[in-house]
C-alpha positions as CSV (number, residue, x, y, z in Angstrom):
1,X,18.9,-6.2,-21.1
2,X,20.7,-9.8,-21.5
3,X,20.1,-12.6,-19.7
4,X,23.1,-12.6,-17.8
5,X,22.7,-9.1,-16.4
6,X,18.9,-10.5,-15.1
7,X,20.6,-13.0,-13.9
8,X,23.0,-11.4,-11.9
9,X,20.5,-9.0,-10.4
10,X,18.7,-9.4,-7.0
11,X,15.3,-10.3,-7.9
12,X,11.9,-8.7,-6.1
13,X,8.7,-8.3,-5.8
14,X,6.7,-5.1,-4.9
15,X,3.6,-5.6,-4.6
16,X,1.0,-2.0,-3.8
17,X,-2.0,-3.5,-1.5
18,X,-5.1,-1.8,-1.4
19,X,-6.9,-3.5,-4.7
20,X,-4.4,-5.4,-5.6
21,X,-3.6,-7.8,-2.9
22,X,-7.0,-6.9,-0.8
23,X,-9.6,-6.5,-2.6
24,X,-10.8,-3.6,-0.8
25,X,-9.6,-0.4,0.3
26,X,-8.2,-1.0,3.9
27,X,-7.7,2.8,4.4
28,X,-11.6,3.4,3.6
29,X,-12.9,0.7,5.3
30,X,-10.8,1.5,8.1
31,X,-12.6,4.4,8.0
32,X,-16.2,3.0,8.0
33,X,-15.2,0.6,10.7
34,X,-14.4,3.4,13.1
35,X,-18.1,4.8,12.5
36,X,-19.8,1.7,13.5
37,X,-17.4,1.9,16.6
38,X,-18.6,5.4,17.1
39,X,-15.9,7.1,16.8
40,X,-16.8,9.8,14.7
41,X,-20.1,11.6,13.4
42,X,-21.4,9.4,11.3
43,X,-22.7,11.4,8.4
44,X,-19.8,13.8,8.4
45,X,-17.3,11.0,8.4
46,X,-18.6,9.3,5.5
47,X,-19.3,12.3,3.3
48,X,-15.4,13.3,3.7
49,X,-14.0,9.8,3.6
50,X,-16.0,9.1,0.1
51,X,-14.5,12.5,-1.1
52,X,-11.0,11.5,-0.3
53,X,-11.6,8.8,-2.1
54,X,-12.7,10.0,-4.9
55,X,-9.8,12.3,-5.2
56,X,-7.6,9.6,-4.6
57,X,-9.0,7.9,-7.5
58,X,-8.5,10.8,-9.4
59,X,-5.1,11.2,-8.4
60,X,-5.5,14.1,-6.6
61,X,-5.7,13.5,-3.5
62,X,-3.6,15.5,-1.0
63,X,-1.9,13.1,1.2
64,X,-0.9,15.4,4.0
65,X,-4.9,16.5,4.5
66,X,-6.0,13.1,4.2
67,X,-3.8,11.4,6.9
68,X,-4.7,14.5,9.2
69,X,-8.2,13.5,9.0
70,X,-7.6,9.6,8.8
71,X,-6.1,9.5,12.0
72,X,-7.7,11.5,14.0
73,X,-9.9,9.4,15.3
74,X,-6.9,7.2,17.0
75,X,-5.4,10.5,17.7
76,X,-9.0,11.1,20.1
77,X,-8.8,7.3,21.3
78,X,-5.6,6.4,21.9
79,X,-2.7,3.8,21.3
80,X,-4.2,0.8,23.3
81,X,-7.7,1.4,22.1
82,X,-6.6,1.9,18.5
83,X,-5.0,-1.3,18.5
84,X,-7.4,-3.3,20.1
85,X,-10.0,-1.7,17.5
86,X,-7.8,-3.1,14.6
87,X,-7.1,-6.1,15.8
88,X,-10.8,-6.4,15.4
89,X,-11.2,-4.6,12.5
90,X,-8.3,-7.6,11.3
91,X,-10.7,-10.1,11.9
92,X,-14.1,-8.9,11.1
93,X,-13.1,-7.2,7.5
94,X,-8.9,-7.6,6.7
95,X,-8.7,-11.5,6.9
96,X,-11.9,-12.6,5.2
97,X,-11.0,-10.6,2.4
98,X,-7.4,-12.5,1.8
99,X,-7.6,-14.6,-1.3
100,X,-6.1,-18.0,-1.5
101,X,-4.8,-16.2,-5.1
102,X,-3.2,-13.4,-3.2
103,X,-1.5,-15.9,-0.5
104,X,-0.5,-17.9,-3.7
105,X,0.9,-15.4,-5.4
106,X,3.0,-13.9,-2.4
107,X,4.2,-17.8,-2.1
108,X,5.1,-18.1,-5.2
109,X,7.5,-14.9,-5.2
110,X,9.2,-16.5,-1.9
111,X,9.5,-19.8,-2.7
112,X,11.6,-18.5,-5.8
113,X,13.6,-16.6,-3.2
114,X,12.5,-13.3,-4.7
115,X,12.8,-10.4,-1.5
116,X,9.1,-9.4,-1.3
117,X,7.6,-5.9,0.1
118,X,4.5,-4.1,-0.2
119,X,4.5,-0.6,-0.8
120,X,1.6,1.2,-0.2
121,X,0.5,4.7,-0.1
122,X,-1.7,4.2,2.7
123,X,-0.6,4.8,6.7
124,X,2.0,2.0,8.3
125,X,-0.6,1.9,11.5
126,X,-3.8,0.5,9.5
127,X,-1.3,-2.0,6.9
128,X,1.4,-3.4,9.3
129,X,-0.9,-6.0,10.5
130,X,-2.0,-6.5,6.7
131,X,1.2,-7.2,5.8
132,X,1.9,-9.1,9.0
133,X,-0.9,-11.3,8.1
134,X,0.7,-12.1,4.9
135,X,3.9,-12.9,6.0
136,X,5.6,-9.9,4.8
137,X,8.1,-8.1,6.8
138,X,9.4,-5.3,4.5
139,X,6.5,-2.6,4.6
140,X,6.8,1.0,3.1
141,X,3.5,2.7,3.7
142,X,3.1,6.3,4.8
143,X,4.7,7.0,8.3
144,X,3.2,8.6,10.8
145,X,5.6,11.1,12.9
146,X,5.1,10.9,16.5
147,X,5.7,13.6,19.4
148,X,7.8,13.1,22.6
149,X,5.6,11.0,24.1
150,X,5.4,9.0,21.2
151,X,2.0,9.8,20.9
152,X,0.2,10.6,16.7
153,X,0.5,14.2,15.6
154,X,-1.5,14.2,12.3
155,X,1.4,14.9,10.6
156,X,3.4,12.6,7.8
157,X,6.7,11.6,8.7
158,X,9.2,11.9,5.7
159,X,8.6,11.3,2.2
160,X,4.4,9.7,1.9
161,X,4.7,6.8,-0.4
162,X,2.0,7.8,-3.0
163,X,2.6,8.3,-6.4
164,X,6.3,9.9,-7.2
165,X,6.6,9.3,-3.7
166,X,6.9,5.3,-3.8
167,X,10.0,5.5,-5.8
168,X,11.6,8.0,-3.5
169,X,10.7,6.0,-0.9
170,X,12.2,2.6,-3.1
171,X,15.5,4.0,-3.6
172,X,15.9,5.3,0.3
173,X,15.3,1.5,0.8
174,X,17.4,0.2,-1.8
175,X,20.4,2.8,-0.8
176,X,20.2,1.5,3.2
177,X,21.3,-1.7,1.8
178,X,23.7,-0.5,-0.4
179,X,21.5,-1.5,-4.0
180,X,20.4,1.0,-6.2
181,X,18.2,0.2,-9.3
182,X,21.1,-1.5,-11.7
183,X,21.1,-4.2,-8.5
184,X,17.8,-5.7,-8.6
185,X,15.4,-7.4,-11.0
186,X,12.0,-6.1,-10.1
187,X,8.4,-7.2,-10.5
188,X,5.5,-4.5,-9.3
189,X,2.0,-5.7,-9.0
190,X,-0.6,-2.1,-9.0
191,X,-4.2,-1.9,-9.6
192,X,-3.7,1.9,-10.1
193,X,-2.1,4.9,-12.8
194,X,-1.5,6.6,-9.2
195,X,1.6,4.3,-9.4
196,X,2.7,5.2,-12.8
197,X,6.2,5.9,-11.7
198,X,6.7,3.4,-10.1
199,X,5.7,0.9,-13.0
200,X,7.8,2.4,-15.2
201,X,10.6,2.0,-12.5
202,X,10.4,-1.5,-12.6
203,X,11.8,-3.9,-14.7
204,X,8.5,-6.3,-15.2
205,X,5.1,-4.1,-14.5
206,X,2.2,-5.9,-13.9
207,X,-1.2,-4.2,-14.3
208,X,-3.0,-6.5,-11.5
209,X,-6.9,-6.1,-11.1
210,X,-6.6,-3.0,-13.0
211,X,-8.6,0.0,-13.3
212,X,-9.8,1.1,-16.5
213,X,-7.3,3.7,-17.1
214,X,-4.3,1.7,-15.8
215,X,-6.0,-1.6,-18.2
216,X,-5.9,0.5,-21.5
217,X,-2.5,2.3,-20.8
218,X,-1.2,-1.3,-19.8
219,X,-2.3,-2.8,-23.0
220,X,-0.9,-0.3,-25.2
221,X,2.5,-0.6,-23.7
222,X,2.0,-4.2,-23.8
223,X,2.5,-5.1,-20.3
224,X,1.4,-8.3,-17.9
225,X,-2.3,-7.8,-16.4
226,X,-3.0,-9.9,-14.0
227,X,-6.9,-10.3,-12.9
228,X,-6.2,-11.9,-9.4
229,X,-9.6,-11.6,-8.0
């Protein structure tokens, strides 16, 4: 690539969240949050929320059966409740984990005038207000199809953006604004090998907070790792 073609290109900056700009799971501890609310049997809860996330870990996590389960309990409760709950669960867990690093690194990307979004394989209602609270508009996270009354069916809407799925889900947001991958110049921050396709999508990969599998694979193809946290 020369550098007049870089150049030329729009530049951005993908970053996944859970791990990598959190450094938490905000799906999981979503999760545990709505035990201590009561939400949900306590034991049973837990047992199958630690197996998703093991499987997710392993990469094989079946995202249509996990969303079913991760949102039934706002199914049970209802909009208005459910968002009062996170905007609590914002402040007791979500905003005491933000990092001046994280913050500083998002800056950085904007100041250069890079177009920033997160892409995340984890449901638009629990990281909307993540990425809110960064100051980042442009979310792709798994969306949640709704019935006629607007209310959650359990069921995925469209492509889920885990794993093959982010780039499918890149390039339907690069096409509605006429770009396709010879347009932009991009930079993708992942803590995981779940996002393996996507890092070898973009044009500068950056292993960030790795895990151990991700760390090694990153070092033998000689890309960036970050360490953020």
């Amino acid at each position: 690539m020369t550098t007049e073609t870089t150049t030329a290109r729009r530049k951005m900056a993908l970053f996944d969240l859970d791990h990598t700009l959190i450094p938490l799971d905000s799906d999981y501890e979503w999760g545990e949050f709505t035990i201590a609310l009561g939400w949900c049997d306590a034991s049973e809860f837990k047992r199958r929320n630690a197996e998703f996330f093991e499987q997710y870990r392993a990469g094989v996590l079946d995202v249509h059966e996990y969303v079913r389960f991760a949102t039934q309990a706002i199914r049970e409760q209802g909009a208005e409740k459910s968002r009062a709950a996170h905007d609590q669960f914002m402040a007791d867990v979500v905003t005491k984990a933000i990092t001046a690093q994280a913050v500083a690194l998002i800056e950085q990307h904007r100041t250069a005038g890079d177009e920033i979004v997160i892409v995340t394989a984890t449901n638009e209602f629990v990281t909307r207000p993540i990425a809110q609270a960064f100051g980042v508009s442009e979310l792709i996270a798994v969306e949640l199809e709704r019935d006629a009354q607007g209310a959650l069916t359990g069921e995925i809407k469209g492509i889920p953006s885990a794993r093959e799925g982010k780039v499918t889900r890149m390039e339907q947001w690069l096409a509605a604004r006429g770009w396709g991958w010879d347009d932009v110049e991009t930079t993708f921050y992942t803590d995981s090998l779940n996002d393996l396709a996507l890092l070898e999508k973009a044009t500068w990969p950056v292993a960030t907070n790795p895990d151990e599998r991700l760390r090694a694979l990153a070092q033998a193809r000689g890309w960036r790792i970050l360490d953020l946290f």
